[in-house]
C-alpha positions, 0 to 999 in steps of 0.5 A: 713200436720199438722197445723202450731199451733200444736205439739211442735217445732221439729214436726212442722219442720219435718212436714214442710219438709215431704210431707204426700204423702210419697216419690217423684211419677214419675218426671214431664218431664223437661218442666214442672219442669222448669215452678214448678221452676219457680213458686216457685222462684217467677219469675214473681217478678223479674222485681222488684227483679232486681231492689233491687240489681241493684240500690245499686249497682249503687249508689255505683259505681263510674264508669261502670268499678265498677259496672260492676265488678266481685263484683258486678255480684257476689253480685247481685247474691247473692241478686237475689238469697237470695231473691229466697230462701224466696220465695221458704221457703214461698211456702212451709210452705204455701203449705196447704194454698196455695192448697186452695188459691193459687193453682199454688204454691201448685201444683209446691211445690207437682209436684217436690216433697216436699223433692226436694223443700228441695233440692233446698232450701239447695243448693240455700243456700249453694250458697249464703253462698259461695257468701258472704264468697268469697266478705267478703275475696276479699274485706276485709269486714266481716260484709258482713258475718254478714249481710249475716247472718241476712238476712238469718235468717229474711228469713227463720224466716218469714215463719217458726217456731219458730218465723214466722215473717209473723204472727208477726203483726206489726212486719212483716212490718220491717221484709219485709223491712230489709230482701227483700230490706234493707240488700240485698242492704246493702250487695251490696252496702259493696261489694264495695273495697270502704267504705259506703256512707251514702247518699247512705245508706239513700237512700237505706232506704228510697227505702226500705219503698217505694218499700215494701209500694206497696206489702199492695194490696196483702197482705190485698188481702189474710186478710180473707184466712190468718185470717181463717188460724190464720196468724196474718199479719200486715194487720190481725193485724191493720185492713184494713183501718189502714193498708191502711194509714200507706203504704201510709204514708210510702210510702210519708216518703219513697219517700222524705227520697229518694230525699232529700238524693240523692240531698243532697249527689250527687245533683240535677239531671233530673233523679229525676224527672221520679221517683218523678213522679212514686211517685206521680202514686203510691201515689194515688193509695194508697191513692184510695185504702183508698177511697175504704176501709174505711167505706166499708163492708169487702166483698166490701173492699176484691174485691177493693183490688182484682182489685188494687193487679193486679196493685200493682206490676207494680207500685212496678217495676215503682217505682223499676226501675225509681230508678235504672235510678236515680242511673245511673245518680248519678253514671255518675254524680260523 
């Protein structure tokens, strides 16, 4: 595969999409394709992809009848899915990376074969653009198309060219939150008959800044493999340490932005305190991994961050989920 640097833009897209082995070889057995499938949607993500649709969804619902609604089924799926799209675009314009790195993402892409990776892609979004034009005529609400529309751009855009907002710098870091958490969940939340409530929204955002603060450990985890590769991320960018205050800064503003709007719009709630202590978990492990970076030497820093990203994720779903439990409550509540 050509590197992501050269050749001019339509070459660069041809390349994404063509595989240097030639035609698809024999399938794998049905077994094995389902796990490449698996990999390539970034399953092992989903205790926290569920997590983006199912607390909006919450927020916005006024009783287990609303969230339990052809809506919102349609609407988490719509989110689930989107999602899924971004991991699938990712895995394959990093394949050759990925073959160095990250094997078993590789290994899926070339073991279906890069043409029926395509496929899949193409069909997932054709889904989701039947999803969001299907709410947008059921609820009257047409910017769901517009927000539909941006998430898939930002998707596609942040791992393929021209834009490739992965390599953007300091610009990856609102691209993460807009297209992983923000607009999905704003989708959701618009998949209501009912209009906004910008507490919820508020507290979407600040979701957003918390959840997404948590992905830095694996991020920075990949700084030499991405810099090798000419992949400016914001880690890249802004170096280690610099990275390190900015997601936990982020993740204290994200958190308060979170409490203060739920008991502001719906008021105080029991509910606020598991999440106020997943808070306070994540909080310090950010702030340990400052400890650990700042003043060390890039080989010693690379490991810390090594044995943090194995955790990271769980703190994400803590996180995650001890929001969907707060949404609950809000929920009950009203």
């Amino acid at each position: 595969m050509p590197s992501a640097d050269t050749g001019t833009l339509t070459e660069k897209l041809t390349a994404l999409v063509t595989d240097p082995q030639g035609a698809p070889g024999e399938r794998p057995s049905l077994a094995t394709r389902v796990r490449y499938v698996c990999v390539i949607r970034r399953f092992e993500f989903m205790p926290v992809i569920l997590t983006v649709a199912l607390a909006p969804a919450l927020l916005g619902a006024h009783s287990w009848g609303d969230f339990l609604s052809l809506n919102m089924a349609l609407a988490v799926l719509y989110a689930v899915s989107g999602m899924q799209i971004g991991n699938m675009t990712n895995a394959l314009a990093d394949r050759e990376q990925d073959a160095l790195y990250k094997s078993r993402q590789s290994e899926a892409i070339y073991g279906l074969g890069v043409s029926r990776v395509v496929v899949h892609i193409v069909v997932s979004t054709v889904v989701c653009s039947a999803l969001a034009t299907f709410l947008a005529v059921r609820t009257g609400h047409w910017d769901l198309l517009l927000i539909a529309l941006v998430v898939g751009i930002l998707g596609f855009q942040y791992s393929v060219p021209p834009l490739k907002l992965k390599s953007a710098g300091a610009w990856q870091l609102p691209t993460l939150q807009l297209s992983l958490v923000f607009l999905p969940g704003l989708f959701v939340l618009r998949s209501y008959e009912e209009e906004l409530e910008w507490g919820s929204v508020v507290t979407l955002a600040g979701f957003a800044m918390a959840l997404v603060s948590l992905f830095v450990t694996s991020h920075a985890e990949d700084y030499l493999e991405d810099e090798q590769f000419g992949i400016r991320t914001y880690t890249v960018a802004w170096g280690l340490t610099k990275t390190m205050y900015i997601q936990s800064t982020m993740l204290f503003v994200g958190a308060l932005l979170m409490i203060s709007s739920v008991y502001a719009t719906f008021g105080f709630t029991w509910a606020l305190v598991p999440l106020v202590v997943a808070w306070l978990l994540s909080q310090r492990l950010l702030l340990t991994v400052i400890r650990d970076v700042r003043g060390a030497t890039m080989e010693s820093a690379i490991a810390a961050l090594h044995k943090k990203s194995l955790i990271g994720p769980y703190h994400a779903a803590l996180v995650g989920w001890t929001t969907v439990v707060l949404a609950v409550f809000v929920m009950i509540g009203r």
